[in-house]
ROMARGU-129587 format. One line per field, with one value per residue (C-alpha): residue number from 1; x, y, z. Coordinates in pm, 1 decimal. Layout:
resi = c(NUM; ...)
u = c(X; ...)
v = c(Y; ...)
w = c(Z; ...)
end
This chain:
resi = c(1; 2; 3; 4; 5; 6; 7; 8; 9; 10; 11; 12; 13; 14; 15; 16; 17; 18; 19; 20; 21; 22; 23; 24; 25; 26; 27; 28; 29; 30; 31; 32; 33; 34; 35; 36; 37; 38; 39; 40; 41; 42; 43; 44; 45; 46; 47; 48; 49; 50; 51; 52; 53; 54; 55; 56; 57; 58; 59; 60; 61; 62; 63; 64; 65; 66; 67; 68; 69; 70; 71; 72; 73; 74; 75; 76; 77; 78; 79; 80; 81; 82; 83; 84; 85; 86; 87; 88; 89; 90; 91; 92; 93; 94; 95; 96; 97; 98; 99; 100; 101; 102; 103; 104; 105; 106; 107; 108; 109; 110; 111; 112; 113; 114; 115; 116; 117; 118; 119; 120; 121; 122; 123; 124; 125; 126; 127; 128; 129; 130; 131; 132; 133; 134; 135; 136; 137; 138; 139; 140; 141; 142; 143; 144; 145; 146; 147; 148; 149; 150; 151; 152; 153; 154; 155; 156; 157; 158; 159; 160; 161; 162; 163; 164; 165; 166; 167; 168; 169; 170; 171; 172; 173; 174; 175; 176; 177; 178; 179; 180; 181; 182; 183; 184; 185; 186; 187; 188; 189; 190; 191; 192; 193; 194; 195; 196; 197; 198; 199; 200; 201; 202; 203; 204; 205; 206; 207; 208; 209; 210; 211; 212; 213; 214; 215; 216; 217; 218; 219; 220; 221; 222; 223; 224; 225; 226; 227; 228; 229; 230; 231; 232; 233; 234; 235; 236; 237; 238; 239; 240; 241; 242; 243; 244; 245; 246; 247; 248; 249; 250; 251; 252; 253; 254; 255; 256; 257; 258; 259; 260; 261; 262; 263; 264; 265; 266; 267; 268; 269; 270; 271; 272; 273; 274; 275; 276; 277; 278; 279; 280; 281; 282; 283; 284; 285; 286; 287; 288; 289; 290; 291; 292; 293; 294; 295; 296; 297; 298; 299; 300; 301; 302; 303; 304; 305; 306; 307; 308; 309; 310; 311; 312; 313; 314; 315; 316; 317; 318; 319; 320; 321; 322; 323; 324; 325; 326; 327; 328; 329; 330; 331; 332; 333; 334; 335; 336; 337; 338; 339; 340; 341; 342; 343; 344; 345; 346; 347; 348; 349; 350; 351; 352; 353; 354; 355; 356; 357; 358; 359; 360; 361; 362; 363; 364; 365; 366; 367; 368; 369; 370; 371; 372; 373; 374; 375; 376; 377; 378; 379; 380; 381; 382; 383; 384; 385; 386; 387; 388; 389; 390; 391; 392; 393; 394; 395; 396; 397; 398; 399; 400; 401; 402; 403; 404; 405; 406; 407; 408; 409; 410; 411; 412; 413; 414; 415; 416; 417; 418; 419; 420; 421; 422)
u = c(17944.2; 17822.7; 17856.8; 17554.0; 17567.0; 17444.8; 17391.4; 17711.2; 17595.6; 17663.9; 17876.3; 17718.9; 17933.5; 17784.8; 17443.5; 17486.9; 17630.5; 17341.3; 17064.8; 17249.9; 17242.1; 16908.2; 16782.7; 16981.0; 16765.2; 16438.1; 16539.3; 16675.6; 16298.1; 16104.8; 16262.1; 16270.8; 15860.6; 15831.0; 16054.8; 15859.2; 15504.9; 15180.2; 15022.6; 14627.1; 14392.4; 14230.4; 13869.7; 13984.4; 14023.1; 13695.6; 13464.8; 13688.7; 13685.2; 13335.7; 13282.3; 13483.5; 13279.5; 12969.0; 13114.1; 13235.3; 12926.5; 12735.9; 12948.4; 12886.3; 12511.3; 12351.8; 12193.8; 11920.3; 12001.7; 11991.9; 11958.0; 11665.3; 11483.1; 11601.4; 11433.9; 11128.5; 11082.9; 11141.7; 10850.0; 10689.7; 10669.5; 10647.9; 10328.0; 10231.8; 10308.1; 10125.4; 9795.6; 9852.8; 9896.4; 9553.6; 9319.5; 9437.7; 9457.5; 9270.8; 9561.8; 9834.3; 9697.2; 9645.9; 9990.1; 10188.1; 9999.0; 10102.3; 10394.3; 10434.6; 10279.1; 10461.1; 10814.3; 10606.8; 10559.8; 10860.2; 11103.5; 10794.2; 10768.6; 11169.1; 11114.9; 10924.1; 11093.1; 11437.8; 11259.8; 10993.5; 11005.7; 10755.7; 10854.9; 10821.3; 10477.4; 10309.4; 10527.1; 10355.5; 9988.3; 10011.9; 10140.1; 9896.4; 9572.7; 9684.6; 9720.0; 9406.4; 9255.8; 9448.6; 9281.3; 8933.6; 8913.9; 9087.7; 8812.8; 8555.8; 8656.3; 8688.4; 8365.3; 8186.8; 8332.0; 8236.4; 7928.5; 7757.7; 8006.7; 7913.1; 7534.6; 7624.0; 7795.7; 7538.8; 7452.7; 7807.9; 7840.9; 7525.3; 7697.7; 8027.8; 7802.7; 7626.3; 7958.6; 8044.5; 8347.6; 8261.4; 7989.7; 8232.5; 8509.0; 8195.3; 8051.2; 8435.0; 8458.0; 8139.7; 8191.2; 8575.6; 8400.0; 8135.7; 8454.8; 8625.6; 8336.1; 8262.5; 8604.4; 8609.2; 8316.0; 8449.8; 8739.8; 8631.7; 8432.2; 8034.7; 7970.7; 7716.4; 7383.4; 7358.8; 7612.4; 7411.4; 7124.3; 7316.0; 7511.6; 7340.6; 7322.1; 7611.4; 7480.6; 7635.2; 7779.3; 7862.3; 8099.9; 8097.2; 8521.4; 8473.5; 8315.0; 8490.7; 8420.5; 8547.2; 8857.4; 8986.1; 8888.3; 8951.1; 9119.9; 8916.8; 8622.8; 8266.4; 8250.6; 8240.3; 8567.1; 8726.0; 8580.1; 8688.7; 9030.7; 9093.4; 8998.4; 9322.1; 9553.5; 9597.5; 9617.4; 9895.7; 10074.3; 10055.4; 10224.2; 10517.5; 10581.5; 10557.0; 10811.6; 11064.9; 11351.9; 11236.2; 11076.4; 11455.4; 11614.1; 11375.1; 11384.1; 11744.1; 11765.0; 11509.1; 11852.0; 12181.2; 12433.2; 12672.8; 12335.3; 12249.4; 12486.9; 12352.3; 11977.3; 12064.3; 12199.3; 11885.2; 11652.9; 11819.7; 11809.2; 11430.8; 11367.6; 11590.1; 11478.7; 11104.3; 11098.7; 11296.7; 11039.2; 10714.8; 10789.6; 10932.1; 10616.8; 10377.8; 10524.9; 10553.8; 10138.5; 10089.6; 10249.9; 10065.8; 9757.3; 9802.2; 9919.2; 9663.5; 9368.6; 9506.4; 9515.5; 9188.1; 9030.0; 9139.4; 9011.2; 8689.2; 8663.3; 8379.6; 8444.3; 8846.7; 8913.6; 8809.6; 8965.1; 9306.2; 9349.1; 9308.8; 9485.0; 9768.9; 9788.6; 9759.6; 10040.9; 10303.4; 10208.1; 10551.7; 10584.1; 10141.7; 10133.6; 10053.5; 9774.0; 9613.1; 9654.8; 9513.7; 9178.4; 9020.3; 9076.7; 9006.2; 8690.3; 8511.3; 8657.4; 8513.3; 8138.6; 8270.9; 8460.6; 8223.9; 8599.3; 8904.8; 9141.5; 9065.7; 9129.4; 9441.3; 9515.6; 9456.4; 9616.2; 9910.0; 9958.9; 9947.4; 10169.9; 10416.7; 10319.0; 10431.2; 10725.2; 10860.0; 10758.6; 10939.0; 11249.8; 11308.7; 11115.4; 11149.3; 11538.8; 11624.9; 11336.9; 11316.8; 11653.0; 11825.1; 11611.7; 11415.8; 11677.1; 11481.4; 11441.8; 11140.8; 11084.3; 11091.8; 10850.2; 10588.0; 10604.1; 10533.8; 10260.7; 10051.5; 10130.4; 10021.7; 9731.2; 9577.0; 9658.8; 9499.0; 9334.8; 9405.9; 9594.0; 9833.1; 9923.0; 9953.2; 10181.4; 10383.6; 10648.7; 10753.0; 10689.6; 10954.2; 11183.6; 11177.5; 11296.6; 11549.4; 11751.6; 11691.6; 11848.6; 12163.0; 12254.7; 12247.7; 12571.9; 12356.8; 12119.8; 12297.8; 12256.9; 11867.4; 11933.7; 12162.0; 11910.3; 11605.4; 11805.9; 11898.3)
v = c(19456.5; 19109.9; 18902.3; 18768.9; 18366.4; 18441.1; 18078.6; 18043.1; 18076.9; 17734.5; 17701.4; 17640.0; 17319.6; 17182.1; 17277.4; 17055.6; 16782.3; 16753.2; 16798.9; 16503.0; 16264.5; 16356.6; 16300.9; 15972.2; 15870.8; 15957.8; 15802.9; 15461.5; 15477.1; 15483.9; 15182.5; 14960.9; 15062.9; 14983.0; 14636.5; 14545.5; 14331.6; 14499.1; 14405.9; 14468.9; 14483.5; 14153.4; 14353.5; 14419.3; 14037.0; 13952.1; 14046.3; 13799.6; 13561.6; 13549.0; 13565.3; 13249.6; 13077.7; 13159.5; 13074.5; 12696.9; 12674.1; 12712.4; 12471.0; 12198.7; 12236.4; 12004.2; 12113.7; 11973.6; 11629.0; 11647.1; 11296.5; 11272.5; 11557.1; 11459.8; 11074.8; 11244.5; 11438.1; 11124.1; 10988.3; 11182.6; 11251.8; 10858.3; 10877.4; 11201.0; 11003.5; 10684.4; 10914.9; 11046.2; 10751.5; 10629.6; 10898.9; 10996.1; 10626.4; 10657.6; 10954.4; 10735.3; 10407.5; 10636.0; 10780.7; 10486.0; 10254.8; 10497.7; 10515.0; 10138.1; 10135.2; 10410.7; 10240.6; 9911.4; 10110.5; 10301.5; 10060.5; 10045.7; 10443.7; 10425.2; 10199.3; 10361.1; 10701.9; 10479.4; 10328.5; 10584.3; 10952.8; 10983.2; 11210.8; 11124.1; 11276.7; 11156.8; 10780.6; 10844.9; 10887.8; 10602.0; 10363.1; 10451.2; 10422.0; 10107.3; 9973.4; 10109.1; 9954.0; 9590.8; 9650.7; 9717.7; 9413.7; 9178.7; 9282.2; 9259.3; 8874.2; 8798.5; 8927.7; 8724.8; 8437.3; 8485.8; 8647.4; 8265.0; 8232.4; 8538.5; 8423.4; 8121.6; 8253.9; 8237.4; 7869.9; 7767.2; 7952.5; 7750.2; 7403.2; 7492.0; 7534.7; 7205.2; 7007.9; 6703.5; 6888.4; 7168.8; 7084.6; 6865.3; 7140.8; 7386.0; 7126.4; 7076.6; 7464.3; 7503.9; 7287.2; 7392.3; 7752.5; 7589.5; 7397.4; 7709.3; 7920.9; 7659.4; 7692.4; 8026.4; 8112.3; 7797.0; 7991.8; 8345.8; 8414.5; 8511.1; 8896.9; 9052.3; 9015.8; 9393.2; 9386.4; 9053.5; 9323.5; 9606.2; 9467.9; 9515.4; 9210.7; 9227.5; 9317.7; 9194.3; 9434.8; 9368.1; 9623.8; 9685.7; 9648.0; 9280.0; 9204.9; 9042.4; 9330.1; 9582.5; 9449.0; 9409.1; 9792.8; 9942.6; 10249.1; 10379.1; 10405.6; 10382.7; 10234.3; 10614.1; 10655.9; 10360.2; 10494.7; 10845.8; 10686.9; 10461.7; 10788.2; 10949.2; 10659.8; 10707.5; 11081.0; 11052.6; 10716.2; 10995.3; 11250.3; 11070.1; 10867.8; 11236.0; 11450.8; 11190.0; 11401.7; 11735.7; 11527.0; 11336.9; 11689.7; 11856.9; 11576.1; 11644.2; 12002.2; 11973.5; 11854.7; 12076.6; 12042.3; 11782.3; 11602.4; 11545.0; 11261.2; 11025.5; 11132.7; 11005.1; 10684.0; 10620.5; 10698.7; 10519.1; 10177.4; 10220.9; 10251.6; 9958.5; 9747.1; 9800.1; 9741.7; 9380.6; 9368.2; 9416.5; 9277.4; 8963.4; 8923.3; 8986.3; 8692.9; 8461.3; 8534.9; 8443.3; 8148.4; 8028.1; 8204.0; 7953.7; 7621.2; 7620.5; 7676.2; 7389.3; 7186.4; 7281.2; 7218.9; 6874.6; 6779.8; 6909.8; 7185.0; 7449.4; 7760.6; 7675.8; 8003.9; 8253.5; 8034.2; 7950.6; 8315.0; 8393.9; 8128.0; 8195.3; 8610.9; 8555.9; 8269.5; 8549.4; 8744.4; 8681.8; 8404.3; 8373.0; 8314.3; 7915.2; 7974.8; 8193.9; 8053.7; 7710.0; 7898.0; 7923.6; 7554.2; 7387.6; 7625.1; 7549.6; 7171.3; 7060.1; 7139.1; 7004.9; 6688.8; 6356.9; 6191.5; 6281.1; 6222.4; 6496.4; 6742.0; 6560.2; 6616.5; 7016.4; 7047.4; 6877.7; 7089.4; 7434.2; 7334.5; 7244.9; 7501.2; 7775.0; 7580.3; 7596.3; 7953.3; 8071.2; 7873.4; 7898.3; 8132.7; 8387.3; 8392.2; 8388.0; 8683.0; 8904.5; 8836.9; 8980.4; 9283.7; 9317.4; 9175.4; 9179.9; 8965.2; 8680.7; 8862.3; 9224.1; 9146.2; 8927.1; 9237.0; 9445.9; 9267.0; 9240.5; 9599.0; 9737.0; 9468.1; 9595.1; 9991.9; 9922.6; 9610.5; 9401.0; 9720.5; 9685.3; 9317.0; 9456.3; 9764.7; 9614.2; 9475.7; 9767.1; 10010.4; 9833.6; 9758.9; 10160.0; 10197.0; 9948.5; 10141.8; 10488.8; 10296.1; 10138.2; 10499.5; 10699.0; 10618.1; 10703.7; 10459.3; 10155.2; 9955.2; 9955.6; 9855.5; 9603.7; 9444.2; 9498.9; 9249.2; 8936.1)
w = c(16939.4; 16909.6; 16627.5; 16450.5; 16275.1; 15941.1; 15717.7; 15512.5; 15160.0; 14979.2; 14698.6; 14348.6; 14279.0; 14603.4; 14483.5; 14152.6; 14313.3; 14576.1; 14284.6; 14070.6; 14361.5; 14401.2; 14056.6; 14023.6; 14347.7; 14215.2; 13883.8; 14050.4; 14249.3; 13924.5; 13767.1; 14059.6; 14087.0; 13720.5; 13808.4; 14111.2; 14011.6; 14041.3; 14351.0; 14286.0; 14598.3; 14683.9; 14677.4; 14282.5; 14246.7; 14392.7; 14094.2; 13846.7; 14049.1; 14107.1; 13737.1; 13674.3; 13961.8; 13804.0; 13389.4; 13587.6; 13744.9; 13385.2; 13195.2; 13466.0; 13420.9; 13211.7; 12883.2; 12720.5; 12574.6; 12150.6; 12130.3; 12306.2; 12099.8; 11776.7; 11900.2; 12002.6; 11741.3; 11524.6; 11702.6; 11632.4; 11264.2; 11224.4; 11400.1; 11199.4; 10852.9; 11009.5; 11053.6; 10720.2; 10547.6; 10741.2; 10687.9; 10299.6; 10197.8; 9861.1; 9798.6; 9813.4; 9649.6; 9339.2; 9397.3; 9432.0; 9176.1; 8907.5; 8993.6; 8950.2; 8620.9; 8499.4; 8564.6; 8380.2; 8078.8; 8083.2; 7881.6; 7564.8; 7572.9; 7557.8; 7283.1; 7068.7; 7082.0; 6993.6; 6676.6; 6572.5; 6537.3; 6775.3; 7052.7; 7456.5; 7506.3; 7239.2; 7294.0; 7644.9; 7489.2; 7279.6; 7553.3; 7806.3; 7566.4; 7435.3; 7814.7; 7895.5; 7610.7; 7693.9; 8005.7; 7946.6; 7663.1; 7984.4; 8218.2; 8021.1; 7878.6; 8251.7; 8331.2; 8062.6; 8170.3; 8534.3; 8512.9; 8550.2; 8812.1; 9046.2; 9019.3; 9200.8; 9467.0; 9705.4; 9606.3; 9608.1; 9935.4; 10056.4; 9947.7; 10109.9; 10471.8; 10438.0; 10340.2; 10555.3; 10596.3; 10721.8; 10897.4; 11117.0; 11163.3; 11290.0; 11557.9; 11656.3; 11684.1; 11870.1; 12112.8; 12164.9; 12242.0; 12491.9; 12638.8; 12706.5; 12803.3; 13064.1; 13202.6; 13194.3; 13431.2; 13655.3; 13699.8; 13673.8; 14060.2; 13972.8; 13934.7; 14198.4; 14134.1; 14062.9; 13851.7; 13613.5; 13616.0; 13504.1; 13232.1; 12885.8; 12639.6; 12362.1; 12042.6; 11762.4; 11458.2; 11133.0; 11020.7; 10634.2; 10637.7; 10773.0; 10409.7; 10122.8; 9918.7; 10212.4; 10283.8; 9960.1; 9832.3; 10198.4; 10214.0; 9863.7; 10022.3; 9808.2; 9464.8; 9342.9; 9496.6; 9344.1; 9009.7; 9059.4; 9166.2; 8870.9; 8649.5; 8771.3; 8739.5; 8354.2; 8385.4; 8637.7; 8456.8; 8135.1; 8275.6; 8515.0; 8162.8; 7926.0; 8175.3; 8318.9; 8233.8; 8421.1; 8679.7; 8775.8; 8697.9; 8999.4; 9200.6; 9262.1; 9267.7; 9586.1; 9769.7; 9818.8; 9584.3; 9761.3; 9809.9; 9424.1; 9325.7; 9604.0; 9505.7; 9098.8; 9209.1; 9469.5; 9147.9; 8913.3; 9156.7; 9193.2; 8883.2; 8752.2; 9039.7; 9010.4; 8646.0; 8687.0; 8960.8; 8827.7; 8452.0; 8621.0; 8829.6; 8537.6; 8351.6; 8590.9; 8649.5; 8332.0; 8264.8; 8631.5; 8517.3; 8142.7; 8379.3; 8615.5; 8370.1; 8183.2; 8487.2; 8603.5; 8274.0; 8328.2; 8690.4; 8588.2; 8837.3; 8757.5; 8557.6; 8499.5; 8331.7; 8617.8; 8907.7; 8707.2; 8654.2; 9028.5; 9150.8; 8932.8; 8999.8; 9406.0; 9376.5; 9296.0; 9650.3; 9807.8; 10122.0; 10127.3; 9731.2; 9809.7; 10048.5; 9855.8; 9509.7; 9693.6; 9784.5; 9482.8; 9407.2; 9716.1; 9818.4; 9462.4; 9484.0; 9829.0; 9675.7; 9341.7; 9382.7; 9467.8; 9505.3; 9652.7; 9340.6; 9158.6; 9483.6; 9547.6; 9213.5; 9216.8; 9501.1; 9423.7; 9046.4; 9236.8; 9548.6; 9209.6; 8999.5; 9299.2; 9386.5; 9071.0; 8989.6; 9351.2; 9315.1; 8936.1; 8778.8; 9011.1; 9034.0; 8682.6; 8572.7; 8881.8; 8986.3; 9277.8; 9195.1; 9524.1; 9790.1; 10057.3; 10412.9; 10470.9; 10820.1; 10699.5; 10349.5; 10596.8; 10858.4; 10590.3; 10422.5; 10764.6; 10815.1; 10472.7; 10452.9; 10790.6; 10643.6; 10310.6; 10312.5; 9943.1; 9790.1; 10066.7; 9949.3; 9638.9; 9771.2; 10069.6; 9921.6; 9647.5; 9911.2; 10159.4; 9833.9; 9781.6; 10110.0; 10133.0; 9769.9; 10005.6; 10314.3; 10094.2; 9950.4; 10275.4; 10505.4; 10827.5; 10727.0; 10591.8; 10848.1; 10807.4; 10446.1; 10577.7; 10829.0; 10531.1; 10300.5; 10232.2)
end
């Protein structure tokens, strides 16, 4: 009988052993996997890595450059106010010589509503018709006393052509312009002869702006537009005058809150500083206005009134007051005078008369009011005078003065204030 190997059965404290050793195994596997760092795929990196190319690749590229937008742009809206300024002058003549006669009037409207028990609109009423009124009686004295004086024009204009004088300084001029036309076409090579056939005669044009008339009212236009113009200024003088208050209190509610502070103090310095301005400049006009009649009246020089007046208003125009307060006298004089004392003589009392007014007069009643450069004022008086023809004398200097108390309150722009000053 053979014997058959059966498997010996293990014993169960074997079995438990075995399983333990086995569990300890798989446990010790687990924890050294969770130990060891995950390894990911390099085709799992490739994605992120591409992405941080491309993000690199973005930040190095250029964007667009602020600076030069926020210049252009600047440009631009210069040019845009430039045009505007242009094409609506009449609008802002009317504008801005309100303006200056409303802060003129405003310390006799404060006035009366301090002593009276008037209140501010009807302070505001009274002010303006009495200026008006002031205004109208001034004009029409003036006019009476020059209405002789505008008949002669063309005679006096006639006497002023046949002067010695002049007469000399034209044949000098003429033959200065045949001196330099000759040298011209010696140095210029001759056209073709085509060219000689072609080429139309010049035709002379007299433009209605190059008139006396013209340039001093350009920018109103017609006489009706003048008229129609100098109907709104009293309107307009009425009502900046009547709401002052509400006017300042919208002004600076236009601009945010942290804004406001800076806008009351840039009010409140062009309004202070065009008052000194143009009550300083209205007395100093008159005492040259009184002086130079006087010493007009004493040379002898035709119509004395009418002449000192407007020799004594243009001598206040700042840096061209002395050239232009000398017109009047020395035009009228050279058809006047048979002598050369009495010119000497007028000459001499209004180069004096404006000295004194810009070195004295003008320091102690205008002040340090208008602190403002020789180079910048003259700029703007050319600029302004070609804009707006006589208004723009007139308006050069209180419009640059206005800009200069904008430039000194705003940080970004105090160097422009700086540069615009003394």
């Amino acid at each position: 009988m053979t014997e058959t190997n059966l498997p010996e059965t293990a014993h169960p404290a074997d079995r438990d052993v075995s399983s333990d050793k086995s569990s300890e195994a798989a446990r010790a596997a687990k924890e050294e996997a969770a130990e060891a760092p995950v390894v990911e795929p390099k085709a799992a990196n490739l994605p992120s890595e591409a992405a941080k190319v491309a993000k690199e690749g973005e930040e190095r590229r250029p964007g667009p450059d602020l600076h030069l937008i926020r210049a252009g742009a600047t440009v631009i809206a210069v040019l845009g106010l430039l045009a505007l300024l242009h094409f609506a002058a009449s609008v802002f003549i009317t504008i801005f010589s309100s303006m200056l006669l409303a802060f003129a009037l405003e310390p006799v409207v404060h006035f009366l509503c301090e002593r009276t028990r008037l209140r501010r609109h009807h302070a505001s009423a009274v002010v303006v018709f009495l200026f008006v009124a002031m205004l109208y009686g001034l004009f029409y004295a003036t006019y009476l006393r020059a209405e002789s004086f505008l008949a002669e024009i063309p005679a006096i204009t006639e006497k002023i052509r046949s002067a010695p004088i002049v007469t000399s300084l034209t044949n000098r001029a003429e033959e200065l312009n045949r001196v330099f036309a000759e040298a011209g076409r010696r140095i210029t090579p001759p056209a073709a002869a085509s060219a000689r056939t072609k080429t139309a005669p010049p035709v002379a044009v007299r433009a209605e702006g190059e008139t006396f008339t013209g340039t001093l009212l350009q920018g109103l236009g017609s006489l009706g537009g003048v008229l129609f113009a100098l109907g709104f200024i009293p309107f307009l003088v009425y009502f900046i005058l009547a709401d002052r208050e509400p006017l300042t209190r919208r002004t600076r509610e236009l601009f945010p809150e942290e804004h406001r502070a800076t806008v009351g103090e840039i009010l409140l310095d062009i309004e202070q500083m065009m008052r000194k301005f143009l009550l300083g400049n209205a007395v100093i006009a008159l005492l040259l206005s009184a002086a130079t009649v006087l010493v007009f009246l004493l040379v002898g020089l035709p119509y004395p009134v009418v002449l000192g007046i407007l020799s004594g208003t243009l001598s206040i125009v700042p840096y061209l007051g002395l050239p232009l307060a000398l017109l009047p006298g020395v035009v009228v004089g050279l058809v006047s005078f048979e002598s050369g004392e009495p010119f000497l003589a007028l000459v001499a009392s209004v180069t004096v008369f404006h000295l004194v007014a810009a070195n004295y007069l003008t320091p102690k009643l205008v002040g340090g009011g208008v602190r403002l450069n020789a180079t910048p004022s003259t700029v703007a008086l050319l600029f302004f005078g070609w804009l707006w023809g006589g208004m723009g004398l007139v308006l050069g200097i209180p419009i640059l003065a206005v800009l200069k108390c904008i430039f000194d309150n705003v940080p970004s722009t105090r160097r422009i204030g700086m540069f615009l000053g003394e």
